[in-house]
Z-matrix of the N, CA and C atoms (Angstrom, degrees):
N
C 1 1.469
C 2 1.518 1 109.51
N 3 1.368 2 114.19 1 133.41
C 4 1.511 3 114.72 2 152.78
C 5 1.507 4 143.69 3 -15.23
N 6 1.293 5 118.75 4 82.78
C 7 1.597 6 111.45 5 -151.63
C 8 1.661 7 105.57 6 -79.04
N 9 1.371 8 104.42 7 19.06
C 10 1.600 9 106.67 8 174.75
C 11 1.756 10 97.48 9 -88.28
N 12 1.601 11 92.84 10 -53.48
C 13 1.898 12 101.31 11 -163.11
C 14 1.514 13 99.42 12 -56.60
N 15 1.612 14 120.63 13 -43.27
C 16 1.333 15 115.25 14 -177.56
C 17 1.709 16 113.39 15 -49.59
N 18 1.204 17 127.79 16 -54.36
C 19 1.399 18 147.78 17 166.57
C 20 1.509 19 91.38 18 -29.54
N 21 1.374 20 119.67 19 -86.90
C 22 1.293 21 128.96 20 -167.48
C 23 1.401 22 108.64 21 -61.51
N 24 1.569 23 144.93 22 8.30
C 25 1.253 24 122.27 23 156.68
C 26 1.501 25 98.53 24 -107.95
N 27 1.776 26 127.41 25 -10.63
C 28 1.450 27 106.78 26 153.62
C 29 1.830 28 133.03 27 -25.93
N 30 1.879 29 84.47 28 -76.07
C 31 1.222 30 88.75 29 -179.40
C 32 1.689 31 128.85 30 -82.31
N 33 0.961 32 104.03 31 14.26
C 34 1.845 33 128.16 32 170.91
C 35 1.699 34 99.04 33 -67.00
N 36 1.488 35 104.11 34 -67.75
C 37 1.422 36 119.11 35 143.38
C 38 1.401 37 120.24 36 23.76
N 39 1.465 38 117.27 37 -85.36
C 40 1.382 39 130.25 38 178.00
C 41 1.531 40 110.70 39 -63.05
N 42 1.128 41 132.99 40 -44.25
C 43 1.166 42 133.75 41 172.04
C 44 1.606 43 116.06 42 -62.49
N 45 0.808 44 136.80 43 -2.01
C 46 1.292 45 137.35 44 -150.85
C 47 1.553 46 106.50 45 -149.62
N 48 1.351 47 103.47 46 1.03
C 49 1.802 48 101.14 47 168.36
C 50 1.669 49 98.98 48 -145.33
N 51 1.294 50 115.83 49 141.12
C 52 1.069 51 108.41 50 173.05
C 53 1.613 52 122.71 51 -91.28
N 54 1.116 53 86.77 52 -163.44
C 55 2.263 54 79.37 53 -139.68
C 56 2.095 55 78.68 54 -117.66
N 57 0.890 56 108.76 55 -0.34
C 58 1.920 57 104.06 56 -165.13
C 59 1.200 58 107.20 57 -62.46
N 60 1.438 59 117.93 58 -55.33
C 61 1.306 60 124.37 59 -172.78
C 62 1.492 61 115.47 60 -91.51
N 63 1.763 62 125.30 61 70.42
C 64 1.429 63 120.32 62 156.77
C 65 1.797 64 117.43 63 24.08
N 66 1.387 65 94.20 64 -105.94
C 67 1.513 66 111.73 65 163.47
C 68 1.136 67 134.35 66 4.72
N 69 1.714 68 116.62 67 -67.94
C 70 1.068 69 146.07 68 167.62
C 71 2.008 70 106.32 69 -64.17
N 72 1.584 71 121.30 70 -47.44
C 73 1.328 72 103.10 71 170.44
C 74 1.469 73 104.31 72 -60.95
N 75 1.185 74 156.31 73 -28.99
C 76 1.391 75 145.09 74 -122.79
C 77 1.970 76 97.31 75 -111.80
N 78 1.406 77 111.30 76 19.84
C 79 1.397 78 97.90 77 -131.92
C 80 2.263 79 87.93 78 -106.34
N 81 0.938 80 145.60 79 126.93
C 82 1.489 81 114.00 80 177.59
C 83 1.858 82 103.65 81 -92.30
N 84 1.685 83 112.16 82 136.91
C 85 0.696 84 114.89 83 168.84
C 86 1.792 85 131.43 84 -96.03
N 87 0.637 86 117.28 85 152.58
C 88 1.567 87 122.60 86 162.20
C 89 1.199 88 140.27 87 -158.28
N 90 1.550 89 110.45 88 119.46
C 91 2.047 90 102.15 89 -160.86
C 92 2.027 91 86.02 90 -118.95
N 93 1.476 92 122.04 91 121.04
C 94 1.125 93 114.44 92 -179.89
C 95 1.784 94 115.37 93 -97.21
N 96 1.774 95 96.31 94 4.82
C 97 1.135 96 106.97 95 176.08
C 98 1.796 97 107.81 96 -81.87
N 99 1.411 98 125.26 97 -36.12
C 100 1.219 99 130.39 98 -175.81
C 101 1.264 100 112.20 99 -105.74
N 102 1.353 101 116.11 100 152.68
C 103 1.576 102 118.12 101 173.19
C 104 1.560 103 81.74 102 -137.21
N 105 1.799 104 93.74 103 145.11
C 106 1.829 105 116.59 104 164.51
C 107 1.462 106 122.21 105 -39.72
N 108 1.255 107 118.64 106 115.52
C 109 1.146 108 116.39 107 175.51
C 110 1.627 109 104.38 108 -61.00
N 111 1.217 110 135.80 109 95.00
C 112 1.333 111 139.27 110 -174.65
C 113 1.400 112 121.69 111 -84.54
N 114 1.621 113 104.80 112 -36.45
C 115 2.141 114 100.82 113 164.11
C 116 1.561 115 115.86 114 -66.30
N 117 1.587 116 118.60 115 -12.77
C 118 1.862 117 136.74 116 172.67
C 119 1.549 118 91.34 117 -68.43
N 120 1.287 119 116.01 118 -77.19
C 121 1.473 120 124.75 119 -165.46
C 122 1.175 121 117.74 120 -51.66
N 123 1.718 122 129.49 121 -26.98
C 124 0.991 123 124.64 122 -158.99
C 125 1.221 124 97.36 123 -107.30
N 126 1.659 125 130.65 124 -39.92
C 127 1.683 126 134.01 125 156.54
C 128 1.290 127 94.71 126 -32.18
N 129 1.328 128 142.28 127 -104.08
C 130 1.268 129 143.28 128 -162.11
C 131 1.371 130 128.02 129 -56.17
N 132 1.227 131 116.63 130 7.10
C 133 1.655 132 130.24 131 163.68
C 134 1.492 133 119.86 132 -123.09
N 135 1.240 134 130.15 133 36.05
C 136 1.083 135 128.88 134 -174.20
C 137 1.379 136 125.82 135 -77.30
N 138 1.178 137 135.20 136 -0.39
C 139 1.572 138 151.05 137 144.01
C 140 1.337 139 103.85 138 -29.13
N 141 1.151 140 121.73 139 105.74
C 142 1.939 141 106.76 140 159.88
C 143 1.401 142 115.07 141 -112.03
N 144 1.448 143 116.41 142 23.99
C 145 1.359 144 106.28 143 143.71
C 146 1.488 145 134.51 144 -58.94
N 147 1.089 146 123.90 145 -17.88
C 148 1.171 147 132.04 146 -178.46
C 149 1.463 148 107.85 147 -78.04
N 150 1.440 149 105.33 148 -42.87
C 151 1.873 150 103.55 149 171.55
C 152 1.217 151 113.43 150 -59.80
N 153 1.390 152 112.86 151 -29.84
C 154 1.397 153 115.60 152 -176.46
C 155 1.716 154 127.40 153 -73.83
N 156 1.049 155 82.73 154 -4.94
C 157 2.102 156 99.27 155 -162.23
C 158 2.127 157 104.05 156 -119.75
N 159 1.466 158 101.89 157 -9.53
C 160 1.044 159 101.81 158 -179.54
C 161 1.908 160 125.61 159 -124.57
N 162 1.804 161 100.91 160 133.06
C 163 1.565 162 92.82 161 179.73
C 164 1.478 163 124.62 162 -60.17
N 165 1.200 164 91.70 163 171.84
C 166 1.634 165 102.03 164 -173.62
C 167 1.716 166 127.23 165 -154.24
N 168 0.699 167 154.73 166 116.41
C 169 1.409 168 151.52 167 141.28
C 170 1.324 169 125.26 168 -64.47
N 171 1.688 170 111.24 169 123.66
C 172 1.776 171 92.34 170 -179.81
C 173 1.501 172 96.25 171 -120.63
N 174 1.514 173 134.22 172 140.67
C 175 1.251 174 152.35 173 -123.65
C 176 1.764 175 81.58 174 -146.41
N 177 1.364 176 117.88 175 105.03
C 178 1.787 177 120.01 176 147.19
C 179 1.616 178 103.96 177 -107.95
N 180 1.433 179 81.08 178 115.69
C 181 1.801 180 79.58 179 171.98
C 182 2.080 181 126.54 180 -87.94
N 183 1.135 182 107.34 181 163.16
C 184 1.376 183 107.41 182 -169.66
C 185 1.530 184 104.79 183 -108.93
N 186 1.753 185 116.33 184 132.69
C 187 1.870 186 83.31 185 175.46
C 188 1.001 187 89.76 186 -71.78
N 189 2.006 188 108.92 187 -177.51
C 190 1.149 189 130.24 188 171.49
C 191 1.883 190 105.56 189 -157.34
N 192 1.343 191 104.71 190 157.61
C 193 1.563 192 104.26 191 -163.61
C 194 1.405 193 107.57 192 75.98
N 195 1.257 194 135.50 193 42.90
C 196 1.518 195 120.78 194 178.05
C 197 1.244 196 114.85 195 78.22
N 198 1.337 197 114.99 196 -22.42
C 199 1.923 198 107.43 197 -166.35
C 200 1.199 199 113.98 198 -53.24
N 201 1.585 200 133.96 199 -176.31
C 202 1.130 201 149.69 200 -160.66
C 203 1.748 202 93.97 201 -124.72
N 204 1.487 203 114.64 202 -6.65
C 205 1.906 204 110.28 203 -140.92
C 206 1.913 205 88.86 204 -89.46
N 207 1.495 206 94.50 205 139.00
C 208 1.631 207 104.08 206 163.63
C 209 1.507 208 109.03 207 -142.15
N 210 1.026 209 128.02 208 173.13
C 211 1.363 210 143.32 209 -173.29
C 212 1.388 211 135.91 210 161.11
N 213 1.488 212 118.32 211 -176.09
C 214 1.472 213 98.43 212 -171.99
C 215 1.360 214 87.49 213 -148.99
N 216 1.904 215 117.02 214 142.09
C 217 1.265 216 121.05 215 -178.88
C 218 1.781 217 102.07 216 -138.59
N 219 1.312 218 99.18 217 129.02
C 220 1.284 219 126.62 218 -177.49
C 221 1.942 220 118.39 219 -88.06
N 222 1.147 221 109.82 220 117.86
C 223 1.683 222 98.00 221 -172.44
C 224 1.348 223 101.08 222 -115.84
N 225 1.232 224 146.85 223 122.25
C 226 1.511 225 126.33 224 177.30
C 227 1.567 226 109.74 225 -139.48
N 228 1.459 227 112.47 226 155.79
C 229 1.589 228 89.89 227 -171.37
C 230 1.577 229 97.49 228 -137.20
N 231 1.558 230 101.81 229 141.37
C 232 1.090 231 129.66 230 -178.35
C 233 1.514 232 122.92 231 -114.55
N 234 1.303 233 122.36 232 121.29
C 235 1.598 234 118.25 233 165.06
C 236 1.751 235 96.00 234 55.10
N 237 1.229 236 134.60 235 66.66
C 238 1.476 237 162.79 236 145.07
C 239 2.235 238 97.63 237 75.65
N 240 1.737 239 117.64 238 6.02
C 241 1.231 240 136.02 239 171.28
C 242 1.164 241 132.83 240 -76.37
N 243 1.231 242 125.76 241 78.52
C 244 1.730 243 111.99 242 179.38
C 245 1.742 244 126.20 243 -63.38
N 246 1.612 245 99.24 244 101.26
C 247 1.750 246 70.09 245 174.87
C 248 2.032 247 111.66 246 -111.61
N 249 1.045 248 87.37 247 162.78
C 250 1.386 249 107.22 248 -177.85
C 251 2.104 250 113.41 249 -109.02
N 252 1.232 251 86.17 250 132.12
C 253 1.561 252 106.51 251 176.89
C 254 1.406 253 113.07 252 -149.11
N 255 1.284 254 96.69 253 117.81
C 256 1.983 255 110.58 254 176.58
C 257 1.621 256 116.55 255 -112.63
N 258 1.295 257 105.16 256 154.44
C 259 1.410 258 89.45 257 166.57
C 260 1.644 259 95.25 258 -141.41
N 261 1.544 260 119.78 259 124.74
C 262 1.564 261 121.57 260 162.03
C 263 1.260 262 122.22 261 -127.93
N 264 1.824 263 115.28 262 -169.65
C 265 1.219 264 112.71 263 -158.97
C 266 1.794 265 91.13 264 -177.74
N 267 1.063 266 96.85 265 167.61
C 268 1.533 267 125.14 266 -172.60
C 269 2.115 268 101.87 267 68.30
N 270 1.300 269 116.12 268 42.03
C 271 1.752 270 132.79 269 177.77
C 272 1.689 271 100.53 270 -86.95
N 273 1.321 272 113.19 271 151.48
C 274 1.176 273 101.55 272 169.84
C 275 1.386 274 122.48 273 -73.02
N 276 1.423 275 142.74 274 141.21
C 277 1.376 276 132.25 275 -157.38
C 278 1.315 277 104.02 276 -64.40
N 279 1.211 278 114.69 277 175.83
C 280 1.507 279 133.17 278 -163.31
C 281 1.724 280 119.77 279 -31.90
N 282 1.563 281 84.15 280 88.04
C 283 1.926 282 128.22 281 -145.86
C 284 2.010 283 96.47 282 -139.28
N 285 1.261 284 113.46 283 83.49
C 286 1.318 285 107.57 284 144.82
C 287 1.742 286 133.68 285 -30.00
N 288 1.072 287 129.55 286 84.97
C 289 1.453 288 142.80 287 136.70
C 290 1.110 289 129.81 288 -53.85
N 291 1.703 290 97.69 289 120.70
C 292 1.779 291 90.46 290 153.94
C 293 1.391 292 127.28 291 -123.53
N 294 1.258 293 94.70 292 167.38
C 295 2.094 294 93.01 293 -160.23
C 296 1.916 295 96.62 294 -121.49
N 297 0.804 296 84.00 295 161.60
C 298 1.856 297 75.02 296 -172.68
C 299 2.020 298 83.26 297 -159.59
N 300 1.577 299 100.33 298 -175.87
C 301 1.509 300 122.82 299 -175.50
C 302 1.144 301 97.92 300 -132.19
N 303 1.076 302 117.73 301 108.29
C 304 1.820 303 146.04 302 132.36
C 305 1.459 304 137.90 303 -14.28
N 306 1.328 305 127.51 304 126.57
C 307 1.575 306 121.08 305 -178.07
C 308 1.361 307 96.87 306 -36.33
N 309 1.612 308 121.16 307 -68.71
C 310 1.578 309 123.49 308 -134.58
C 311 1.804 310 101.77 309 -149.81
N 312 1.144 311 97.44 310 152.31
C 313 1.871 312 105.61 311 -162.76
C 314 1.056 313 106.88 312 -83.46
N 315 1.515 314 121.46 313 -1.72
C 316 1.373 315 116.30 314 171.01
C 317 1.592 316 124.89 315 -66.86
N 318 1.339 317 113.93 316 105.94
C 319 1.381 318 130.23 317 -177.50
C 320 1.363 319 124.23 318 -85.27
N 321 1.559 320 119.29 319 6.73
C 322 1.632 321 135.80 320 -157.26
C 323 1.331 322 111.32 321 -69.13
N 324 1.517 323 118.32 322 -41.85
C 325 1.487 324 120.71 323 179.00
C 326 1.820 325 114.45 324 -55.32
N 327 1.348 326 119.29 325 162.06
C 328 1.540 327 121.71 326 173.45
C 329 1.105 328 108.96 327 -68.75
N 330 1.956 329 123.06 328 -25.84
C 331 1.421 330 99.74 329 -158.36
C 332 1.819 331 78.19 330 -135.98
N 333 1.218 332 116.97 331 45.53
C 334 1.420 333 115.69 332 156.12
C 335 1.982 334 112.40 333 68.33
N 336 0.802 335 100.98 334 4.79
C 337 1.678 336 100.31 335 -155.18
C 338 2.019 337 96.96 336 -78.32
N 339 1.468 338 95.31 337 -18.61
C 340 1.682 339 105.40 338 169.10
C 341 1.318 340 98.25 339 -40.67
N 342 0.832 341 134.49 340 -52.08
C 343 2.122 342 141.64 341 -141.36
C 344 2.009 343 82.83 342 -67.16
N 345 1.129 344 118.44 343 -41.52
C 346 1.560 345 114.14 344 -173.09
C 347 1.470 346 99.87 345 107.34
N 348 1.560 347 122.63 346 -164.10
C 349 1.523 348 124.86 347 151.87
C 350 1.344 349 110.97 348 -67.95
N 351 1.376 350 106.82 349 -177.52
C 352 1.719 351 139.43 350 152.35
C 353 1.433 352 99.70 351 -21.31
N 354 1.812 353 99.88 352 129.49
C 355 1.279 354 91.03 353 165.48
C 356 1.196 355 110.21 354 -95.99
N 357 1.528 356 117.33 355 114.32
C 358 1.610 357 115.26 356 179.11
C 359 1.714 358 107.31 357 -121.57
N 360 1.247 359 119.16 358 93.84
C 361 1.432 360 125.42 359 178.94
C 362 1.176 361 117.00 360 -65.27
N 363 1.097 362 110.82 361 -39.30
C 364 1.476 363 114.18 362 161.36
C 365 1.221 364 155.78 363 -37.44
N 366 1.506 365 92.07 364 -40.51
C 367 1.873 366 128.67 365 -172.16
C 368 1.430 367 91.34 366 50.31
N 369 1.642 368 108.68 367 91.84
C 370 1.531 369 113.12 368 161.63
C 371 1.766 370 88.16 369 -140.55
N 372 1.211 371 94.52 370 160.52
C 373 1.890 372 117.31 371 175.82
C 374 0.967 373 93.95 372 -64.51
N 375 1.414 374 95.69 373 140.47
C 376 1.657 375 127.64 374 177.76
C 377 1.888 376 100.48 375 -58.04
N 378 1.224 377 126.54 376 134.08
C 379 1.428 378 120.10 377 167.39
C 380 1.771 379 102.95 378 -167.77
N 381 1.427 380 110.58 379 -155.88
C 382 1.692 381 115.36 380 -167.61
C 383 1.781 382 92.18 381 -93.89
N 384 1.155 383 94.37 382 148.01
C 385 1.627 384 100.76 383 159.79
C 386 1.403 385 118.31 384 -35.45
N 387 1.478 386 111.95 385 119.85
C 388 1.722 387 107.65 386 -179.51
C 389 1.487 388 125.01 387 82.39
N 390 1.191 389 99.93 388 6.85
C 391 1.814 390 103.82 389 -178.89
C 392 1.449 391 106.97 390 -84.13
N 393 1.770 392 102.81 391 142.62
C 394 1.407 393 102.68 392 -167.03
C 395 1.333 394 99.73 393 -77.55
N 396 1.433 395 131.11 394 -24.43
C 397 1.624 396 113.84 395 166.06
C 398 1.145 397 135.44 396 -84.55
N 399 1.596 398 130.55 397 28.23
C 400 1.076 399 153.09 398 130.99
C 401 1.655 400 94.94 399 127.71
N 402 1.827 401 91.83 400 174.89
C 403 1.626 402 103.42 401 -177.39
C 404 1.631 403 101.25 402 -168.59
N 405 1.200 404 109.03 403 168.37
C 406 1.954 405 111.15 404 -174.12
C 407 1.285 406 93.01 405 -67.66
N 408 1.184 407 112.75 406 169.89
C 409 1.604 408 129.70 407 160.02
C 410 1.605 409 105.37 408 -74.11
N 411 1.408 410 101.75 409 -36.50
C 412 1.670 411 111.27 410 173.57
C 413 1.521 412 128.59 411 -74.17
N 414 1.571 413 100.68 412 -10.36
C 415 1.482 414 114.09 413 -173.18
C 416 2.134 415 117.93 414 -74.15
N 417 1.767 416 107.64 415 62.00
C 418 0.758 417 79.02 416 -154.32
C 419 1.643 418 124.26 417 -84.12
N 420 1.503 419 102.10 418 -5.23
C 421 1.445 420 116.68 419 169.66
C 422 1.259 421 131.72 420 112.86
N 423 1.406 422 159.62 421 -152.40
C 424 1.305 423 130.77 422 -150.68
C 425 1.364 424 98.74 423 -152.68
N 426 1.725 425 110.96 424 154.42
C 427 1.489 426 114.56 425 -157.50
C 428 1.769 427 88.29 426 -147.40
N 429 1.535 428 118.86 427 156.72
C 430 1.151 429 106.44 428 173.38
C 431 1.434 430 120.29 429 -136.57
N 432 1.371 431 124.31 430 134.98
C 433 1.185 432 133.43 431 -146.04
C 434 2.110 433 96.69 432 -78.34
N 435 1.155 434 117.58 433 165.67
C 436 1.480 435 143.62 434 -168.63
C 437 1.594 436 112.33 435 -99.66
N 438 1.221 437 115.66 436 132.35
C 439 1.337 438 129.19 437 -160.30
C 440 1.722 439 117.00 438 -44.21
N 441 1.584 440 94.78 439 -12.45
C 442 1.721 441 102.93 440 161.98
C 443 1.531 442 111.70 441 -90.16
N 444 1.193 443 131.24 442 1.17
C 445 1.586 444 118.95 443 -159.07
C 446 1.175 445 117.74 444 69.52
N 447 1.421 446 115.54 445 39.63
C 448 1.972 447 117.10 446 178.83
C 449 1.486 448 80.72 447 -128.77
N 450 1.545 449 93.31 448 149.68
C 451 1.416 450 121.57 449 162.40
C 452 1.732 451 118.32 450 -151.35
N 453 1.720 452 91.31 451 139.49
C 454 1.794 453 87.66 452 167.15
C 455 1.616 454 117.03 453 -102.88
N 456 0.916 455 162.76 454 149.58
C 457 1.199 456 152.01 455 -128.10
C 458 1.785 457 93.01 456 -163.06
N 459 1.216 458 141.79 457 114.74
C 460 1.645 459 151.05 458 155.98
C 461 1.163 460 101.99 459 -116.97
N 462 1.624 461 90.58 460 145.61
C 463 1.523 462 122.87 461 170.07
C 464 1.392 463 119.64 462 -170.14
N 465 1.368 464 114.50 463 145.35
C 466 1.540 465 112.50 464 -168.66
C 467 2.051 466 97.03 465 -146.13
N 468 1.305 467 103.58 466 130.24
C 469 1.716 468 101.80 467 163.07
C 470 1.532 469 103.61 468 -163.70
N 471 1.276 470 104.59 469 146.67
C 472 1.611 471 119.10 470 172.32
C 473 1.656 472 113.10 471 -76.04
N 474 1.049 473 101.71 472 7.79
C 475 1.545 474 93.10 473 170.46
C 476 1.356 475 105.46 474 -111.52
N 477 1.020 476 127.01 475 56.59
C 478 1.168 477 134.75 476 159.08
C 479 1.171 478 130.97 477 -142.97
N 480 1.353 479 160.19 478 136.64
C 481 1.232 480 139.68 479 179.72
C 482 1.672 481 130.53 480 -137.11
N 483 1.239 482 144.16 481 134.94
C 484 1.414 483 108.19 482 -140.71
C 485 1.559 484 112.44 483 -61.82
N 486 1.716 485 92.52 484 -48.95
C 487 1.445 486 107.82 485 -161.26
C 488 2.187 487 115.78 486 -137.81
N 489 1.732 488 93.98 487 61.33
C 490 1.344 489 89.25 488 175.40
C 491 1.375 490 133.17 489 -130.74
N 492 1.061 491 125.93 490 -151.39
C 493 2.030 492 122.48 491 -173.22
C 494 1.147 493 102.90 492 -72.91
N 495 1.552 494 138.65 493 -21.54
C 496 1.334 495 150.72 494 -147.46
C 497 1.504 496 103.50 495 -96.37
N 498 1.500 497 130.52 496 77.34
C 499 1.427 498 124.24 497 -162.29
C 500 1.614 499 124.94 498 -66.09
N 501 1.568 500 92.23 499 -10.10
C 502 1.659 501 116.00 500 -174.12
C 503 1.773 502 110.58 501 -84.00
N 504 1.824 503 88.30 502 -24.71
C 505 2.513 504 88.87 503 169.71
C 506 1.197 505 81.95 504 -102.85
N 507 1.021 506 137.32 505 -70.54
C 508 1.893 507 117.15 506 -143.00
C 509 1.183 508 134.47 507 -49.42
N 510 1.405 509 113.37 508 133.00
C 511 1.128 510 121.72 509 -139.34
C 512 1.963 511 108.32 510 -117.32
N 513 1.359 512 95.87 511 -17.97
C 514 1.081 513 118.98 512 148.68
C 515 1.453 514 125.43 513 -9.50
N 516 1.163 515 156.47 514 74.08
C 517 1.361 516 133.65 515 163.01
C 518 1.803 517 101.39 516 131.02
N 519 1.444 518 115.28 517 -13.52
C 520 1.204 519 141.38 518 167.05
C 521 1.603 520 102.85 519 -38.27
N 522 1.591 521 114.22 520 156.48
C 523 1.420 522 105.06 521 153.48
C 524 1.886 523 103.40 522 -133.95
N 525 1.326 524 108.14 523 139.10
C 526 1.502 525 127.96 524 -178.76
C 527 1.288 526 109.99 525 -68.34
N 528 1.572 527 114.50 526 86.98
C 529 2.002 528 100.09 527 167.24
C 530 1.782 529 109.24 528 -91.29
N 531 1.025 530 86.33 529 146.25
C 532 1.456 531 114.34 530 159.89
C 533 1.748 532 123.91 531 -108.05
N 534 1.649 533 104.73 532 111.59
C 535 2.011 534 96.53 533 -160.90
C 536 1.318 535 88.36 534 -91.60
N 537 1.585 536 108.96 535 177.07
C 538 1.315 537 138.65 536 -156.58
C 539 2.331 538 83.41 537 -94.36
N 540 1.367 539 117.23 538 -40.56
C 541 1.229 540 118.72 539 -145.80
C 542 1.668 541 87.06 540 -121.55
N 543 1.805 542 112.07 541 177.79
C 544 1.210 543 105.91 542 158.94
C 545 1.310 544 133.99 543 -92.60
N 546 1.530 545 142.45 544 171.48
C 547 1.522 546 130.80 545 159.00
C 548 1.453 547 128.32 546 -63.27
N 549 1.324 548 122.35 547 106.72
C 550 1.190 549 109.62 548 -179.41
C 551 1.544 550 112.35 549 -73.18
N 552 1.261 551 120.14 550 -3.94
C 553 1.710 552 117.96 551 172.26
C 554 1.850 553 108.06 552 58.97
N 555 1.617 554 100.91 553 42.36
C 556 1.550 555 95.14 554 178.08
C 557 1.794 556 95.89 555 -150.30
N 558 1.257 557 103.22 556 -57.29
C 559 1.685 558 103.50 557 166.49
C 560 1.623 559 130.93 558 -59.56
N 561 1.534 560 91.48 559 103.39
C 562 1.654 561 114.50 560 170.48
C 563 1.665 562 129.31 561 -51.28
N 564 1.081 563 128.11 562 96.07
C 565 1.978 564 124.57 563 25.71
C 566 1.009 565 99.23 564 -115.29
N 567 1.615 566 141.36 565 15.28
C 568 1.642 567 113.76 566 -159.40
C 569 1.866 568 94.55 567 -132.98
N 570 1.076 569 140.41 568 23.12
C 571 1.586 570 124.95 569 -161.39
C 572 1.223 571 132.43 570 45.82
N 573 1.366 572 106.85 571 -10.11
C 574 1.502 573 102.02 572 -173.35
C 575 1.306 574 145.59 573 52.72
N 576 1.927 575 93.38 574 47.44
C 577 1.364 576 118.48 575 -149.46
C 578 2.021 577 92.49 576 -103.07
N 579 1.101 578 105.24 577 17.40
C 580 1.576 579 107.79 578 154.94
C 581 1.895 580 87.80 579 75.37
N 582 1.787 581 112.72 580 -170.75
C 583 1.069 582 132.86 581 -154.92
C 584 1.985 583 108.87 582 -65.58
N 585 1.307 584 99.40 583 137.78
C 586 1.432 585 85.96 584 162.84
C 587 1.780 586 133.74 585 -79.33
N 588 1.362 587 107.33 586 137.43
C 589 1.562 588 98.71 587 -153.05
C 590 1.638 589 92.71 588 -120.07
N 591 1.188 590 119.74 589 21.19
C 592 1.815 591 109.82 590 171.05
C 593 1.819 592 96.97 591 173.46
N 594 1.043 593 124.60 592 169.66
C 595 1.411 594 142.27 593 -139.26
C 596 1.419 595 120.91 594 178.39
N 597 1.792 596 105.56 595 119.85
C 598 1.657 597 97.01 596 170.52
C 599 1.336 598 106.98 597 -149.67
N 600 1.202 599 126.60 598 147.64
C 601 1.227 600 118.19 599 -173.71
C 602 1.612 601 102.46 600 -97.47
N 603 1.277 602 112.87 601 158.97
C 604 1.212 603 125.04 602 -167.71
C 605 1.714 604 103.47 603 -111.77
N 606 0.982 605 119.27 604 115.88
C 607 1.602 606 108.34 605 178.02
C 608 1.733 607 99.15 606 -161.42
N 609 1.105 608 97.61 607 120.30
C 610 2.188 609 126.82 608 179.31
C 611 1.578 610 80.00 609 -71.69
N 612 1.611 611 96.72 610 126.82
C 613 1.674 612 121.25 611 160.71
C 614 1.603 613 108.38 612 -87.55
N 615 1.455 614 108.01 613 114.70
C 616 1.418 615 117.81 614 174.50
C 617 0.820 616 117.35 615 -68.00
């Protein structure tokens, strides 16, 4: 896919969900039955000033562990919101994944384990996005791929930010796993979402 249109249904994104209820931004989605109507989004968004005025991170992931998995994930931030949109393929078919954020973007090892743990700046317990007894900043949670091994992967939260003074959002310098299994959101610190099967480092071009 077009890694412009992907970009441009990021920040489409903000317009198209409202921002009132916290909660609801913080939330990761994934429908492996639908994909974005993207020739809709892009007819009715044809302004590219907005690409032009807004940051971005673009995320190619590598498999790793043997996998087959590649893809490309887009982070861009709008009005103080990071949202995130991926699109991959070669997953095992309709196979719960979870993807989480990484100490460090280093992707060098075979089976990814370079990246470090969870990035949790915080030091809060491993749990689901939004749990009142805490969770990583990296914990972002699990999406499940389509009876071909494709998946689209969304997510949007203000606690994150691509590239600022705030060492607890930036996201900057992060590395993107993709697990072999899903998060059960109970096993300390990692879910026990099995092998890492793809990798990207995240790093804002100055």
């Amino acid at each position: 896919m077009n890694i412009y249109k992907i970009a441009l249904i990021a920040i489409c994104t903000v317009g198209l969900t409202s921002c009132d209820d916290k909660k609801k931004q913080n939330t990761p989605m994934s429908d492996p039955t639908h994909t974005p109507n993207i020739e809709s989004v892009i007819e009715n968004n044809t302004d590219s000033t907005d690409m032009a005025n807004t940051s971005q991170i673009k995320v190619v992931l590598e498999a790793k562990s043997d996998s087959k998995v590649s893809g490309t994930i887009i982070f861009t931030e709008v009005d103080d919101t990071v949202n995130m949109l991926g699109e991959l393929e070669g997953l095992k078919p309709n196979t719960e994944h979870a993807i989480h954020l990484h100490e460090t973007a280093d992707c060098s090892s075979h089976d990814a384990k370079s990246t470090g743990g969870h990035w949790n700046p915080t030091d809060s317990k491993h749990g689901k996005w939004g749990d009142s007894e805490g969770y990583h900043r990296g914990d972002i949670g699990n999406f499940t791929s389509d009876e071909n091994g494709n998946a689209t992967v969304t997510f949007k939260t203000d606690e994150w930010c691509l590239d600022c003074e705030d060492s607890t959002r930036t996201i900057s310098g992060r590395g993107l796993i993709i697990h072999q299994g899903k998060d059960d959101f109970k096993t300390q610190p990692t879910g026990n979402a099995g092998k890492r099967i793809a990798c990207g480092g995240l790093e804002i071009e100055k």
